[in-house]
N, C-alpha and C positions, 0 to 999 in steps of 0.2 A: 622550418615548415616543410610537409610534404607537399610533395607537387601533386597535383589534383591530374585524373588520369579521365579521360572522357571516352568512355566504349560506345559506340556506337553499334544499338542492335536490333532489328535482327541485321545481320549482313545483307545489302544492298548495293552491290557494284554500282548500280545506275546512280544511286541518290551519292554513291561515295563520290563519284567523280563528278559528279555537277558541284557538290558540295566542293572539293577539292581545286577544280578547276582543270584545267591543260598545265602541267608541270608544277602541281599546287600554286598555281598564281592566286587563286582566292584565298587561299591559307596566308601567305606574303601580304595580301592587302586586308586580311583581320592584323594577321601583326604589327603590319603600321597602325591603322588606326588603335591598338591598345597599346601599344611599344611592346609587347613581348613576344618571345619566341616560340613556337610552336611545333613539336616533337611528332611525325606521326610516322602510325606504323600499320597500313593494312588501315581495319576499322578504329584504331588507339590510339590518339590525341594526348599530347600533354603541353600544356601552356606553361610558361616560365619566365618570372620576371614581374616586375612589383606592376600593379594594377595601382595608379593615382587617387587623386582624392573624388575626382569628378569622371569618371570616365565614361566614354561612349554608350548609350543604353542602358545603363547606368548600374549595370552588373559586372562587365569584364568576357574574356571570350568561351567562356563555359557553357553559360546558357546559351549567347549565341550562336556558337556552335550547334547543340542538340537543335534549336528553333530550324535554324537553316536545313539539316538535317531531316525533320520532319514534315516542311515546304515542300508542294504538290509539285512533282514533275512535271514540266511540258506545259499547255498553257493551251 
């Protein structure tokens, strides 16, 4: 199977690193919660590793991804 590649666009430093977190720690805590690993590079994401029969949100962390992504800065 290929691995599914998430572009995130247009380029948004601000949205990447809130998305990301302080040393990808949000990226770390999607991976626990879907058990898989997560490849990134700049705005290019790649998840890896089996998604279960039940999983959080109930798609896996692709979409969730993009969603967080498109979540209003700042508050």
């Amino acid at each position: 199977m290929k691995p599914t590649e998430i572009v995130l666009h247009p380029l948004d430093n601000v949205r990447l690193a809130n998305l990301c977190g302080a040393l990808d720690e949000n990226i770390r805590q999607i991976e626990t919660a879907f058990d898989v690993t997560i490849a990134r590079r700049s705005e290019r994401f790649t998840p890896a590793g089996r998604i279960g029969p039940d999983p959080p949100c109930g798609a896996g962390p692709a979409p969730l991804l993009r969603e967080i992504r498109c979540a209003p800065v700042g508050g």
